[in-house]
Every structure is written in C-alpha cells, then in structure tokens.
Backbone as a ProteinNet text record, in pm:
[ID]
protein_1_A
[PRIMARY]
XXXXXXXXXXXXXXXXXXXXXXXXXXXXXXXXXXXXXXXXXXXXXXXXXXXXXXXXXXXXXXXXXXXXXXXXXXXXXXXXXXXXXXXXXXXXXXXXXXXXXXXXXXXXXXXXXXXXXXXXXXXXXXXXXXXXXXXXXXXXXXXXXXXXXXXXXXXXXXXXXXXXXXXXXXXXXXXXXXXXXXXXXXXXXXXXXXXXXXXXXXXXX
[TERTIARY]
311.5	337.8	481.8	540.5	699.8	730.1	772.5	832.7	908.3	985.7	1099	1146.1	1202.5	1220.9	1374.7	1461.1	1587.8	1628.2	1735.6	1824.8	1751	1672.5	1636.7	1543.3	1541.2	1533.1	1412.7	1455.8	1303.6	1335.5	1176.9	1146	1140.6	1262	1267.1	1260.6	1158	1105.7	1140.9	1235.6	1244.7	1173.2	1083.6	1001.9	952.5	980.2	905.7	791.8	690	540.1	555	630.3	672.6	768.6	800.6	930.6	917.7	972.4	956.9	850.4	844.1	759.9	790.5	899.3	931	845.2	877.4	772.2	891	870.8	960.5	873.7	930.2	859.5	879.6	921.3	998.6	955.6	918.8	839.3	902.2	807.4	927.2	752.7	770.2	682.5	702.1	608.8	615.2	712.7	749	824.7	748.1	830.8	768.5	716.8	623.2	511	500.9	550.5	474.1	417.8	308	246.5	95.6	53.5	-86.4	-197.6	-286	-452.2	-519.1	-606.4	-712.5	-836.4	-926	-1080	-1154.8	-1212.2	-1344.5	-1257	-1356.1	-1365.3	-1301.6	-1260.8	-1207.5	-1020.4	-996.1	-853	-755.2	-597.7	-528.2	-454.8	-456.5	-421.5	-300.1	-179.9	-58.6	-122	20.2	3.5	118	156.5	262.1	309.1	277.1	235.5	392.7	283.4	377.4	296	428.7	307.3	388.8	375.3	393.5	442.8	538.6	583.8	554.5	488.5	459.6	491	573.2	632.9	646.3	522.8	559.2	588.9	633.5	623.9	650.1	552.6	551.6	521.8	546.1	479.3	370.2	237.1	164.6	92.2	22.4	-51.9	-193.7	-209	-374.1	-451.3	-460.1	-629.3	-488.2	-491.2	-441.7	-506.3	-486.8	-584.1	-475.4	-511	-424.7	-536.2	-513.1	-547.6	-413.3	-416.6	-315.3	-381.8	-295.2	-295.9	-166.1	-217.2	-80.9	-123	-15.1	-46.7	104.6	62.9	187.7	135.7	179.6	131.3	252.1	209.8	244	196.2	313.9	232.9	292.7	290.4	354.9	391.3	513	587.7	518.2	478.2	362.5	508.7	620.2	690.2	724.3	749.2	728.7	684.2	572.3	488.2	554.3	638.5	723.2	635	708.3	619.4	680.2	618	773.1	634.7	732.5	688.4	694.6	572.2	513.7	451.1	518.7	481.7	478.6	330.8	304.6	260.9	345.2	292.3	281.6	135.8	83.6	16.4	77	-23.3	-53.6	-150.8	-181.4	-185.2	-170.7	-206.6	-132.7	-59.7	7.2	187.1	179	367.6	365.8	277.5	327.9	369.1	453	520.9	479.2	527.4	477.3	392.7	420.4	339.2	260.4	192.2	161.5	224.8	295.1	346.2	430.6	363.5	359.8	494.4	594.7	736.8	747.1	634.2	637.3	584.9	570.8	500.8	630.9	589.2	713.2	662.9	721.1	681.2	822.2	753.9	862.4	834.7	965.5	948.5	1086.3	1052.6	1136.8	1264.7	1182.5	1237.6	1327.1	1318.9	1401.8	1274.7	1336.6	1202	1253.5	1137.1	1185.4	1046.5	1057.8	984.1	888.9	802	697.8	620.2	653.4	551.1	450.9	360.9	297.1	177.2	55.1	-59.1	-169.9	-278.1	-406.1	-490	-540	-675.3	-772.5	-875.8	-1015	-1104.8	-1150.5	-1217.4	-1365.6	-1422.7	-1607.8	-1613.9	-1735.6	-1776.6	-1806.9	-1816	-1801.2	-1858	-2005.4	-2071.1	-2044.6	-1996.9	-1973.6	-1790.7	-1741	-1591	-1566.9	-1663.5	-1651.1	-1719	-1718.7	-1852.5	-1841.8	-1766.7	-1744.3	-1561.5	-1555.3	-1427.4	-1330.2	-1191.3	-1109.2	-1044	-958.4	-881	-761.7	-612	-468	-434.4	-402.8	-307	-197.7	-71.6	40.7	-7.6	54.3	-7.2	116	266.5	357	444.5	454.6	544.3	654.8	755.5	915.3	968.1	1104.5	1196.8	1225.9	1228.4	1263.4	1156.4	1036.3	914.5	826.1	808.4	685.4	553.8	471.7	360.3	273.3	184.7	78.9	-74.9	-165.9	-271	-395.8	-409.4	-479.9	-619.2	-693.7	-816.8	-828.9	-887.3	-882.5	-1063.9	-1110.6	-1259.4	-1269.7	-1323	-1319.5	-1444.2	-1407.7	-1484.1	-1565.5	-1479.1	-1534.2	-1496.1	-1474	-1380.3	-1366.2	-1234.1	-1241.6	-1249.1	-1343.3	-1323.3	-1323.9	-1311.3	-1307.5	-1356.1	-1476.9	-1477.1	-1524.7	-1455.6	-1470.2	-1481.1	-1546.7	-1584	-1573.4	-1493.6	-1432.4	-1398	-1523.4	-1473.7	-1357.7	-1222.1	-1140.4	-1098.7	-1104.3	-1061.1	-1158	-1127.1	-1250.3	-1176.2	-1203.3	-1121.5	-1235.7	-1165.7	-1277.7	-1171.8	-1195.4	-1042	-1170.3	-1119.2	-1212.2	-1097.8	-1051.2	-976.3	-1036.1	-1076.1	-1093.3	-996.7	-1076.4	-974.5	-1044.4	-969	-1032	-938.4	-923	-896.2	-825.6	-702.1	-609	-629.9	-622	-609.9	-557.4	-493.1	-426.7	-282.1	-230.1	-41.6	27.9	190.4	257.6	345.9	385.7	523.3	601.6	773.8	877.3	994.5	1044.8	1162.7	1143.7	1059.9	1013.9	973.2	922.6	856.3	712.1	630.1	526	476.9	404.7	387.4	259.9	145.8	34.2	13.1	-98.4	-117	-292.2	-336.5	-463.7	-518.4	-614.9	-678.8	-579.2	-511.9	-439.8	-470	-467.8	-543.9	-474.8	-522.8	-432.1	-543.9	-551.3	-625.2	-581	-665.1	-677.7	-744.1	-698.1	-704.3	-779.2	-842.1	-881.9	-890.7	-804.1	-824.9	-874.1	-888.9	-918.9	-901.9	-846.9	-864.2	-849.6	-860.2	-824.2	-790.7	-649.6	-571.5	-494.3
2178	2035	2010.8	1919.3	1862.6	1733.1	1661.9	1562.9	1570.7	1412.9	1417	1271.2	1306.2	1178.2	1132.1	1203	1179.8	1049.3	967.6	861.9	689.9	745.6	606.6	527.8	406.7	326.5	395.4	394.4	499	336.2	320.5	247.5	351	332.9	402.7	315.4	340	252.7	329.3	288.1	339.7	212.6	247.4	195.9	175.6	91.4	134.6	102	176.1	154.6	79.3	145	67.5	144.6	107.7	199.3	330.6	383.3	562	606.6	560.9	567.4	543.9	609.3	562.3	587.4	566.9	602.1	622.5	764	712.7	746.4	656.9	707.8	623.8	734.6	802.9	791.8	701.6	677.3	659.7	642.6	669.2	663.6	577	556.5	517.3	533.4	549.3	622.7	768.2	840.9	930.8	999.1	1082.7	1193.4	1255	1335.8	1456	1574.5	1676.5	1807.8	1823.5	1984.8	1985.8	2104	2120.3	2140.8	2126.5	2105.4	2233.4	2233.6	2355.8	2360.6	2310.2	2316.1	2415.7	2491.9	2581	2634.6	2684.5	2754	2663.4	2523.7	2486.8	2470.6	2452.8	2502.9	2392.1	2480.5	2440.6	2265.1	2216	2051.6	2041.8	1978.3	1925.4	1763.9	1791	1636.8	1582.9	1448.4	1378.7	1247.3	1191.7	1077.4	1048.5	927.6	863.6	921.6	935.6	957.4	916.2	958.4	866.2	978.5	976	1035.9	972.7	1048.6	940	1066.6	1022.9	1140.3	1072.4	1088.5	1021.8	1109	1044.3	1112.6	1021.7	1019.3	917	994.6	904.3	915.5	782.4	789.4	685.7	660.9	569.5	527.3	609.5	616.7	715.7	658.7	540.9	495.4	403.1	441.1	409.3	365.9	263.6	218.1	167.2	190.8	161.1	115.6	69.4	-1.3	31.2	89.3	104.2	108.2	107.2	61.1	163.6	266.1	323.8	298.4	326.2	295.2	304.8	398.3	401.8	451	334.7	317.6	260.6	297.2	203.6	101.4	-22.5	-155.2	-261.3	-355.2	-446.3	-564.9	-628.7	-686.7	-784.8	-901.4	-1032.7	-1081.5	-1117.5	-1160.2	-1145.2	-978.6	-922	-795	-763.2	-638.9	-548.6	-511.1	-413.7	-306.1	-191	-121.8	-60.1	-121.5	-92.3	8.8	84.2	150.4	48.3	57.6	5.7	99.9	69.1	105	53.7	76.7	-0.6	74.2	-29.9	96.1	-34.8	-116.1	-203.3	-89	-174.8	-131.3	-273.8	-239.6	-317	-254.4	-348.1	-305.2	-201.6	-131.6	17.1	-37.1	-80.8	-119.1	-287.6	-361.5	-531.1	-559.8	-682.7	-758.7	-820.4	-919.8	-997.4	-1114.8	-1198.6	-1237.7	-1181.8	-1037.6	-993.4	-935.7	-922.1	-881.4	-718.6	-653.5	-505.9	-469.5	-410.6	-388.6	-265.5	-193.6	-98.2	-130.9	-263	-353.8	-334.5	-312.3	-266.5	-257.5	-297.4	-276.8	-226.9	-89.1	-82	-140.9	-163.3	-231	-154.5	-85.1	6.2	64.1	111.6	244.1	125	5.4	-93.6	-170.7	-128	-106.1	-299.2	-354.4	-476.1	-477.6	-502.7	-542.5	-675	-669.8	-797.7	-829.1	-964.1	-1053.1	-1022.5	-1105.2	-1079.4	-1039.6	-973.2	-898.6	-924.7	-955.1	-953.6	-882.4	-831.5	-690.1	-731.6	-794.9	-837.9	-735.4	-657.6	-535.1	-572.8	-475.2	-520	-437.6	-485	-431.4	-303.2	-258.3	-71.3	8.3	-30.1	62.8	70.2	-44	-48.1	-68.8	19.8	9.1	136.2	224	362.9	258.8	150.8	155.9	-35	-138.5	-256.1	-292.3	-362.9	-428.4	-455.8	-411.5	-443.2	-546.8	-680.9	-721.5	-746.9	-748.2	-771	-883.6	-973.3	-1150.6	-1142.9	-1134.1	-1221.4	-1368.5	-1362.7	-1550	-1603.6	-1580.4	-1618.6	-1622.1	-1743.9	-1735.2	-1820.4	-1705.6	-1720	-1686.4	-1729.6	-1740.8	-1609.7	-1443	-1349.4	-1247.3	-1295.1	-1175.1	-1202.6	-1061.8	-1045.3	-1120.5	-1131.5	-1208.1	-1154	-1128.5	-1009.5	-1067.6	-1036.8	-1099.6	-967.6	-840.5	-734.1	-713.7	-667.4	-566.2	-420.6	-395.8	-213.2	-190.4	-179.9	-70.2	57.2	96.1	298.5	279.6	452.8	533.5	618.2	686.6	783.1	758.6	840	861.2	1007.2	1065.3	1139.5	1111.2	1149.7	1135.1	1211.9	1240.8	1306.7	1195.7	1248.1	1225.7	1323.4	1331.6	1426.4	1335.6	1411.5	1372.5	1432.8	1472	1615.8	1571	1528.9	1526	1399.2	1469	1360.9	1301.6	1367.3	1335.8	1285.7	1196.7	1100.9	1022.3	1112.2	1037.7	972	888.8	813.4	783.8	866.1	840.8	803.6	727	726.1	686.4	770.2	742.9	732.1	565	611	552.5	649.3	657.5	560	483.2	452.4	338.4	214.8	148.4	17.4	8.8	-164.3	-215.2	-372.4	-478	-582	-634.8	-778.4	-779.1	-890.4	-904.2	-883.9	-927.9	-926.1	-1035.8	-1082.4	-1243.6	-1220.8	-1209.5	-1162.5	-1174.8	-1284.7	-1377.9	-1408.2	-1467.1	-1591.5	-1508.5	-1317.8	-1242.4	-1219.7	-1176	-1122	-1009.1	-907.3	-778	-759.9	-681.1	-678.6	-558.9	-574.1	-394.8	-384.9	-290.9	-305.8	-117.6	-144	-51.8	107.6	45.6	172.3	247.8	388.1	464.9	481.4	433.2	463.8	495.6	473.3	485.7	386	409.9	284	365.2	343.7	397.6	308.4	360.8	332.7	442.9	362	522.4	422	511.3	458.1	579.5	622.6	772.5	708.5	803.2	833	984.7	1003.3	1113	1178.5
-565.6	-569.1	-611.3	-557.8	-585	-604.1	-731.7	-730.9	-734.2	-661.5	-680.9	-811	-932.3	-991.2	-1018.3	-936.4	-931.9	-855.1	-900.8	-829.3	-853.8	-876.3	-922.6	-1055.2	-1068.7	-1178	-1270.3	-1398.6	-1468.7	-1590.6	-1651.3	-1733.5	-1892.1	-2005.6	-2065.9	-2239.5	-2332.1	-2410.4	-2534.3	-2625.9	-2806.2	-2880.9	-2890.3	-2977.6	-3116.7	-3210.9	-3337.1	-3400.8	-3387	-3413	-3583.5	-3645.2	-3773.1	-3843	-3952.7	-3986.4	-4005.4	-3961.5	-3982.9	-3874.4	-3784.2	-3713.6	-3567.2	-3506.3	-3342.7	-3228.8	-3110.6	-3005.4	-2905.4	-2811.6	-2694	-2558	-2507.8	-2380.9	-2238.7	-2137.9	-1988.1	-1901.2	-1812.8	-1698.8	-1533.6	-1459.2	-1338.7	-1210.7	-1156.9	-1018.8	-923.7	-823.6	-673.8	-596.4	-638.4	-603.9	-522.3	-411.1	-339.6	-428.1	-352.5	-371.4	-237	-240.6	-132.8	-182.2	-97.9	-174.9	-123.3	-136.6	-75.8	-181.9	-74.9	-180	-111.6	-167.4	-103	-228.9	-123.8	-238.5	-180.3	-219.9	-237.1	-106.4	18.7	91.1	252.6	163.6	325.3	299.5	477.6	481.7	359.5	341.4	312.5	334.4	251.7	345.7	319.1	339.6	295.1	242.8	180.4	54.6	95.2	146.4	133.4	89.8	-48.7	-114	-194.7	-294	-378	-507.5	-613.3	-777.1	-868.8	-1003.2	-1110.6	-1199.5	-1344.7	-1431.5	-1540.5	-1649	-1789	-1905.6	-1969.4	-2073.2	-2225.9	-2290.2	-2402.1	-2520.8	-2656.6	-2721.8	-2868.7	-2971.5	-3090.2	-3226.2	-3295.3	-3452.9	-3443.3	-3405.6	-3380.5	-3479.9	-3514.1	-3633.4	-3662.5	-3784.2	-3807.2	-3677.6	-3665.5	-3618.8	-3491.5	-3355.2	-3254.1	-3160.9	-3054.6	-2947.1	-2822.6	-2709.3	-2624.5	-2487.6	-2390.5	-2267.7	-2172	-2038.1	-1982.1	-1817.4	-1666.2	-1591.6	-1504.3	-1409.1	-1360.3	-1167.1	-1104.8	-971.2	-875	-800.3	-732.3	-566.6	-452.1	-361.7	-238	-85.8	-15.9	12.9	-14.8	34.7	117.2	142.5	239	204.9	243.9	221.2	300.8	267.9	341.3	437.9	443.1	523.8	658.1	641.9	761.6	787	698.4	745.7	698.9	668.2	623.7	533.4	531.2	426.1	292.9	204	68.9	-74.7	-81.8	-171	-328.1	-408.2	-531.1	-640.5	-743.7	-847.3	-964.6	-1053.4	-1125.7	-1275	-1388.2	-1523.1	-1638.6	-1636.7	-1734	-1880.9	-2016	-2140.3	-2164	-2275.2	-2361.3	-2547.1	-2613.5	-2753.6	-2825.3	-2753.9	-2840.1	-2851.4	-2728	-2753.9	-2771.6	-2845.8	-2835.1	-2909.1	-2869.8	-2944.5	-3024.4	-3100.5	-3220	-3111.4	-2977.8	-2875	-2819.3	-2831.5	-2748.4	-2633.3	-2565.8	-2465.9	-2487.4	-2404.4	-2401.4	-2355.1	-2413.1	-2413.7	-2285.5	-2230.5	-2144.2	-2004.9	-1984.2	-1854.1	-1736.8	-1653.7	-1559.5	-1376.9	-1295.4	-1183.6	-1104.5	-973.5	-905.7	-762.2	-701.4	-542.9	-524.3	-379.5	-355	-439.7	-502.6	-642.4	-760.9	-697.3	-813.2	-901.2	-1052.1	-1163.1	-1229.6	-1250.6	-1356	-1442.8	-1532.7	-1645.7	-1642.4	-1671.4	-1676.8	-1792.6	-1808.3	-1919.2	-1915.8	-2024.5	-2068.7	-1964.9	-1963	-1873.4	-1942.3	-1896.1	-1982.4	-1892.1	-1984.7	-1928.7	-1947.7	-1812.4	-1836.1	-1808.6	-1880.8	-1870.4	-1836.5	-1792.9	-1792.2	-1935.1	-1967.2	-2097.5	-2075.1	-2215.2	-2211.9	-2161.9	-2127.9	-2046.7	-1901.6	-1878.8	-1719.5	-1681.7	-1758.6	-1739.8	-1626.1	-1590.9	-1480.4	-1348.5	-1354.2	-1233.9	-1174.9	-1250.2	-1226	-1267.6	-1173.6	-1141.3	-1272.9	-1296	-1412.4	-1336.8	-1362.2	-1287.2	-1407.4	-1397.7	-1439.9	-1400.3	-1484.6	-1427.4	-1495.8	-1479.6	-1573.1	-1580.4	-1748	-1798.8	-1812	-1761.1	-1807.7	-1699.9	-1656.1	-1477.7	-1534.4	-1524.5	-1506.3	-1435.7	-1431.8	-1325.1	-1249	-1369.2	-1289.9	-1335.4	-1394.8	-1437.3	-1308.6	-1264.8	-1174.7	-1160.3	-1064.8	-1121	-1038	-1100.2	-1076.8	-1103.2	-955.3	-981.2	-883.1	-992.7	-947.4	-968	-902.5	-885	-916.1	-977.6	-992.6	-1010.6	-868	-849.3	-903.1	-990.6	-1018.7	-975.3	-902.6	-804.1	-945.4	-1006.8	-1173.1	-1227.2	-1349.5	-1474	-1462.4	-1572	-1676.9	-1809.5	-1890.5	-1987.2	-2107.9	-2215.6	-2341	-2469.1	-2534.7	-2655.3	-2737.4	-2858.3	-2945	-3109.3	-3190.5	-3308.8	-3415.5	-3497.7	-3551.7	-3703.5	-3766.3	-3918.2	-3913.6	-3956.6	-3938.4	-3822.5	-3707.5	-3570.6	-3524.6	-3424.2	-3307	-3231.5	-3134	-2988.5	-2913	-2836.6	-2706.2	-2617.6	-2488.5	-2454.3	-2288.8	-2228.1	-2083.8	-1993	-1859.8	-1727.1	-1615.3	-1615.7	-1466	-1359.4	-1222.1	-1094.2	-1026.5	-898.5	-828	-734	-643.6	-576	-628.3	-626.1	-628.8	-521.2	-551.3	-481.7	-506	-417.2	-493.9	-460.7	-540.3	-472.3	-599.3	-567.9	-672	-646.1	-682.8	-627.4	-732.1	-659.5	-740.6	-674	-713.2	-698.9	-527.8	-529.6	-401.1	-306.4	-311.7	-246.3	-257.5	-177.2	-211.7	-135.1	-226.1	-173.9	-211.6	-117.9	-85.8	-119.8	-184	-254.6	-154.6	-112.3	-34.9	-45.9	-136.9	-174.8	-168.9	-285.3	-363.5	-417.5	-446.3	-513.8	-695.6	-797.4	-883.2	-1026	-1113.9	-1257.9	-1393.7	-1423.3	-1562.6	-1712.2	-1801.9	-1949.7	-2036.2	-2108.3	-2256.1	-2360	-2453.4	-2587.8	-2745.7	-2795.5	-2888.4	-3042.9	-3063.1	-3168	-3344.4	-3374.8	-3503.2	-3531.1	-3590.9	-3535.7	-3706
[MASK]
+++++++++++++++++++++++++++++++++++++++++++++++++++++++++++++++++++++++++++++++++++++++++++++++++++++++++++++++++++++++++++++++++++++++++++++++++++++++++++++++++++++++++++++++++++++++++++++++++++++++++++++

C-alpha cells in the first residue's frame, strides 16, 4: 500500500488539554491511495482510492472521551458534475472550546483544507450506534465556515473493550456509508454513499 501525503494542505492542531498537558495532532485527507488486497484463496486485486492520515500524540486527561467522524471520498460538484475529491475530519468533546466547537473540525475540497464551526453529533443510542443512522449538521452558518448536513449508515464496527483494574476502555469504530452535502462559499458538493468510519471512546487511562 502507498500514500501519498505530500504537497498539500494538512490540518495541524497544538493543543492544550490543560496546563502541562499539550495535545498534537497531524492530519491530512482524501489523498491518493494505491496497492493491492488479496483475501483467502481469491486473486490479487489492485487498490486505487482516496485515504486519510491521523497522527496524534497527547498528555490526555485520566478519564478521556472523544466522538469523531473521518471520510475521504470522490464526490461531485452539484454545478457541473464535476468530480472533486473530499475530505472530512469532525471531533467532538476532546479538542473544544470554551463554546463547544472542536478546534480539529476541518474539511478538504480538492486537497484545499478549511476548518469548520461548530458540528453536533446526533448519535443513536448505544446499543444501536453499529446498526442505525449517525447524522453531522453545522449549527453555525458563516460567511467562510463550511456547512455540512451528513448521514453516516455503519455496515459493522471494530471494537475494543477492556477492563483492567485501573484501565477501562470502550472504544467502538464503526465503518460504513456517507451521505449528504457540504455548501462552502456559495458551492455545493455531494457526497453519495462514501465509504468512511465514525468513533466513540470513552477510557480511563
């Protein structure tokens, strides 16, 4: 497998969870993607996609919780059909502001990255977060923040939980299908069953 994450716009976050306490973290989507697959006993396939880079690295709090949203896809430009590469990297709860609004919210449209207000995550409740509809709205329409009004179907999850005396993670990813647009500075771009994944963690660390 080969990425490529050179030449263009990366969303790059110094953060301080609180004093003495930074966060950084290196992101970079809808970049090409080539390389092959091969399952069990059938042939070799080639891969020629878009994917995503997420490189973090913190001093995070004992008891941490995060909600997050990644996605990097071809999609279309509603004007004239066009086909523009998208990428998308929503949190919640781990990087906000004193408003709420997640300092690592970011969308790309052909490899050019801008930042977006505030996002709210309407989750289905917990048992049915592998198996019913998440949807993403920006609540805050300005002049040059994105505005985002998504669907995310999971097909599964991965998940991990562990329970370890002092440690207890609940971490659940699932994969599965975007839908929906984006409107950004008097454009709009059509996302139609994207393949991307969605987060929940929750630890004590």
């Amino acid at each position: 497998m080969q990425f490529s994450p050179d030449t263009d716009d990366s969303m790059v976050l110094l953060y301080p969870i609180r004093e003495y306490r930074p966060a950084y973290t290196h992101k970079i989507a809808a970049r090409p993607v080539q390389g092959t697959l091969k399952i069990g006993n059938q042939d070799e396939q080639s891969i020629d996609g878009l994917g995503s880079s997420d490189w973090t690295l913190g001093f995070f709090e004992h008891t941490t919780s995060w909600k997050w949203a990644s996605l990097s896809i071809n999609g279309v430009y509603s004007s004239n059909n066009q086909t523009v590469s998208i990428g998308i990297n929503l949190s919640a709860e781990i990087y906000d502001d004193e408003d709420g609004i997640s300092m690592e919210n970011a969308i790309w449209i052909n490899n050019r990255v801008c930042t977006v207000d505030k996002v709210i995550f309407q989750l289905p409740s917990e048992q049915f977060q592998t198996s019913q509809p998440w949807h993403f709205d920006s609540s805050v329409d300005t002049t040059n923040s994105p505005i985002l009004h998504l669907t995310f179907q999971p097909w599964g999850s991965y998940e991990q939980h562990d329970h370890l005396l002092l440690i207890v993670v609940d971490f659940v990813q699932p994969y599965g299908t975007y839908n929906g647009a984006i409107d950004w500075l008097g454009h709009t771009y059509k996302i139609d069953n994207g393949v991307g994944v969605t987060e929940t963690n929750s630890a004590t660390w």
